[in-house]
N, C-alpha and C positions, 0 to 999 in steps of 0.2 A: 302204700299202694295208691290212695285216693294223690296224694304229692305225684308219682310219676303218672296215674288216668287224668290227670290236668293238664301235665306237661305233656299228653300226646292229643290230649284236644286240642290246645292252644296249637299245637304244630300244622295239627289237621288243618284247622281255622287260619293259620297262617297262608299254609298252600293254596287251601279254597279262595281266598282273597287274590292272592297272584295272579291264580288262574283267571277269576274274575277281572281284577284289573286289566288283564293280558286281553282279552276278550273284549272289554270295552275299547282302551286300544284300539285294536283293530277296528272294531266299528265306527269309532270318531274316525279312523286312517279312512274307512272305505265313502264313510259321510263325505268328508272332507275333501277328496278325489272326486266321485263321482259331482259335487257340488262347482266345484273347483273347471271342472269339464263342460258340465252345463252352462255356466259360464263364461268357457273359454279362456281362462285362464291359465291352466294347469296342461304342461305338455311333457309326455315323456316319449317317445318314438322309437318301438325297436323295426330294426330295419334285418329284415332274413337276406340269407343268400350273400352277404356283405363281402365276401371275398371276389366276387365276377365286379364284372367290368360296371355296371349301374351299382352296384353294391356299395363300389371302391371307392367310385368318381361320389355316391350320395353320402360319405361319410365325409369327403373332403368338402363337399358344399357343408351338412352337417354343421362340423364342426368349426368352422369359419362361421355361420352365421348364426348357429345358437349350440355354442361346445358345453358339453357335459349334460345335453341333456335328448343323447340318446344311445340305444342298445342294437350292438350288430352281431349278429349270430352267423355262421358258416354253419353246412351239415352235422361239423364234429361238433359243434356246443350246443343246438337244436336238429333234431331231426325231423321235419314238421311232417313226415308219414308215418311215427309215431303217436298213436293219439293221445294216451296219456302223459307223455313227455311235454306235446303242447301246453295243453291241460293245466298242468303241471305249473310250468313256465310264465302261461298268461295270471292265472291267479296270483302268482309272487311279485308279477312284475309290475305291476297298476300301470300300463301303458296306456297312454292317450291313444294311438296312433300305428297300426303297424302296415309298413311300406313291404310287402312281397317279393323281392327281387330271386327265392329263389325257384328252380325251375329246372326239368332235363332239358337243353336244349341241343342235346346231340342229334341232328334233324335226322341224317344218314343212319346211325346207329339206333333210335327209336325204331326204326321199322324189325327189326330182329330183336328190341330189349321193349318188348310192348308194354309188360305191364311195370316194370321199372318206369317208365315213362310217363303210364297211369297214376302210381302210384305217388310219385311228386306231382305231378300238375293239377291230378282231379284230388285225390285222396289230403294230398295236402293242401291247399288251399281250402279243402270242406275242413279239416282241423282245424286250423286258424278261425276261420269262420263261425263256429260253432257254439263260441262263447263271447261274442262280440257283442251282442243286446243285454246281457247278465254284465260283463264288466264295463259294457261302457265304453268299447274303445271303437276306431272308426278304422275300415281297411283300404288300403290303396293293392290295388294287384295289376301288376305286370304281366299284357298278355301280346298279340302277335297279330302282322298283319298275315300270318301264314294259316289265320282261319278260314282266309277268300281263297278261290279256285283260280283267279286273275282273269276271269272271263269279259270285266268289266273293259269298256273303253273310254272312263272316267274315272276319275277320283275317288275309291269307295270311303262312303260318310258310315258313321255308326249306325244307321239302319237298313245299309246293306245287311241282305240274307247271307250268313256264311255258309259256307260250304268248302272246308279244307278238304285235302288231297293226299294228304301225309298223316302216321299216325302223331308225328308233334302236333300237327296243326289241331287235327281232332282233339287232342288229350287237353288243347290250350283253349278249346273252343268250351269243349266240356267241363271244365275247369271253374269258367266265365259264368257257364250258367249255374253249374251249387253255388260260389259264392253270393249270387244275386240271390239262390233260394235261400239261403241260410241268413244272408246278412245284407240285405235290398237294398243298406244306407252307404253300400260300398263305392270307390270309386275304381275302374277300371280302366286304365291306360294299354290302349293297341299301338305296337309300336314294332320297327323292322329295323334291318342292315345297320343294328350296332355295333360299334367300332370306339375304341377309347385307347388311352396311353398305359390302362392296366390291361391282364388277362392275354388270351389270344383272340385275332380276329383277323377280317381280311386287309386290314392297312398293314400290318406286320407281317402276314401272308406275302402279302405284294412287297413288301421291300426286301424281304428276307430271301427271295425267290429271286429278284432282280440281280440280289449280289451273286447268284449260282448259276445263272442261266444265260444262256444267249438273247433268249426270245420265250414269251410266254405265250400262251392261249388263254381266251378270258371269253365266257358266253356274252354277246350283245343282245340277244333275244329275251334273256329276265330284264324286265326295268321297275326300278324303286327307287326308293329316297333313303343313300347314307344319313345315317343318323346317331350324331358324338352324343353319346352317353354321359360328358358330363353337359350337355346345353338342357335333356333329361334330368337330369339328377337336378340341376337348378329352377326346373319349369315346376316337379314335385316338391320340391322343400316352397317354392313359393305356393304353390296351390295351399301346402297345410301354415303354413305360416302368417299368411297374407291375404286371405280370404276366407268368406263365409264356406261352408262347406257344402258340394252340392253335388250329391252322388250321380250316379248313371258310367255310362261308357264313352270315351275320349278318346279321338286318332292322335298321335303325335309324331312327329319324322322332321326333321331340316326341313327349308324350303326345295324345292326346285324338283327334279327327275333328273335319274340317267339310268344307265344299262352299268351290269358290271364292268363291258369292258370301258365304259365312259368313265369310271370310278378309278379301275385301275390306272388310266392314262394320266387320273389328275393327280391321285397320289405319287408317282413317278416325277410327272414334272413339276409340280410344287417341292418335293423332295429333291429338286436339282438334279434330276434323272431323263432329260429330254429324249435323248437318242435312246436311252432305255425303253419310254413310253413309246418310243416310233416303233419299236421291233415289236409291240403286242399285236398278237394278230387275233381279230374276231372270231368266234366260232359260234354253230348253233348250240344250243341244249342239248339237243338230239348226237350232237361227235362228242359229247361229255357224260355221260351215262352215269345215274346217279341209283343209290337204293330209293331214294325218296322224289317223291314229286313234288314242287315248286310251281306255286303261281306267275305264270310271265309275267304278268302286271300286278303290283299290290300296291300303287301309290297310293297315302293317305290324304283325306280332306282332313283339313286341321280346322275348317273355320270355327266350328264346335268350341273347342278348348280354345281358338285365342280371344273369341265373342267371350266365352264366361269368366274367364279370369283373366281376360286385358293382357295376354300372355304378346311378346314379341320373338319372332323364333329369326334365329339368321340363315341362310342359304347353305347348302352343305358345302360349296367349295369353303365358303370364310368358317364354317367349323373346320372342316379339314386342315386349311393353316393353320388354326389354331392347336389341333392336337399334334403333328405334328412338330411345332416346337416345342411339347412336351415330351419328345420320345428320345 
């Protein structure tokens, strides 16, 4: 008897060790990370939303310029309006870093799917948020110049009063501000009329229409700044790569302005579609009837982000060539 109450001590005293060890472990792991971070040393980047178009184009910058050392989740592998899925997620992962990309941005369908719409923009984003000064890590979120009404006859800068029109706008306005309450060392990027060579968008819109149609209709009365989501996706991998880090709110979009149908004419004739591009004809907003409202004007001032991180951004026609040859 005394021979096998020995042998179940020493088992006992075996496991309790493990477990101890195991636990130590961990606590060198979290020393070691969190020190590692302070630093600046230590990066690991999960990037949400990874399947849309900044998702796609920031895995392909990613991994070209530091491969293997980041995590891309779609809805099906995180669900970030789950809170304990986050939760979950963020304590396994020791992320330096996590880039936002996901988001409802069904603008038209938000006005009938409100709180679906809520529930990723505002709901998700406060999950992420919520354990960001506990682990340590720093957020980048993706939001919209479709927080402004477009009333402006200038440029709006990041201290523009928003005031959206639409319930995406709202959801993405509201969004903006839990994460500042939750996790103030954030950075938030405003950004519109994204277009890339993954997903769907309006450059593919427009070519895929061209090849069915006589002649299209395109409103001239909305003007903004197309903006290729991989020239995006490379302005953020440098912002965490290449600089000090310095939270607040940043416009970003291509250089220049136009109007949709200005957009559409150039995708056509840079796509070698001239006589295509002739047959669009301008329309207002108003002969286009939408569920959602739209800012006429939401041009971004960029001088923000290109003053703090020395960023050079190119003009949306030479992004436009560029994606382009990638389609």
């Amino acid at each position: 008897m005394t021979n096998e109450r020995n042998t179940k001590q020493r088992r006992l005293l075996a496991v309790a060790a493990l477990l101890w060890m195991g636990w130590v472990c961990l606590l060198i792991r979290d020393f070691l990370t969190n020190f590692a971070l302070v630093k600046g040393r230590y990066m690991k980047i999960l990037v949400t939303g990874s399947n849309g178009q900044l998702g796609s184009e920031l895995r392909t910058v990613l991994e070209s310029s530091c491969p293997g050392r980041s995590v891309y989740t779609s809805s099906s592998d995180l669900d970030i309006t789950d809170r304990r899925a986050v939760e979950a997620f963020m304590r396994q992962g020791a992320f330096s870093h996590v880039v936002n990309c996901a988001a409802y941005t069904a603008v038209d369908r938000a006005e009938e799917e409100k709180l679906r719409c809520a529930e990723v923009n505002i709901d998700g984003i406060s999950n992420i948020a919520r354990l960001a000064d506990e682990l340590n890590y720093k957020i980048l979120h993706i939001s919209t110049d479709y927080v402004f009404d477009g009333t402006n006859n200038r440029p709006y800068t990041e201290s523009d009063k928003p005031a959206p029109l639409s319930v995406y706008g709202s959801t993405k306005r509201k969004g903006e501000t839990a994460l500042l309450g939750l996790a103030p060392q954030s950075i938030i990027i405003r950004t519109g009329w994204l277009y890339s060579a993954f997903g769907r968008n309006f450059v593919k819109t427009i070519l895929g229409r061209a090849d069915k149609a006589d002649s299209l209709r395109v409103v001239f009365d909305q003007v903004g700044t197309p903006t290729y989501a991989a020239d995006l996706a490379a302005a953020i991998v440098e912002i965490i790569t290449r600089h000090p880090w310095k939270s607040g709110i940043y416009n970003y979009a291509n250089e220049g302005v136009a109007s949709w149908y200005d957009f559409a004419t150039a995708i056509l004739c840079l796509a070698g579609m001239p006589d295509k591009a002739a047959q669009i004809t301008p329309i207002l907003s108003a002969d286009y009837s939408t569920p959602a409202l739209r800012p006429s004007y939401s041009v971004l001032d960029k001088s923000k982000i290109k003053a703090t991180f020395g960023l050079t951004i190119s003009h949306w026609q030479t992004a436009l060539q560029r994606c382009l040859k990638n389609l």
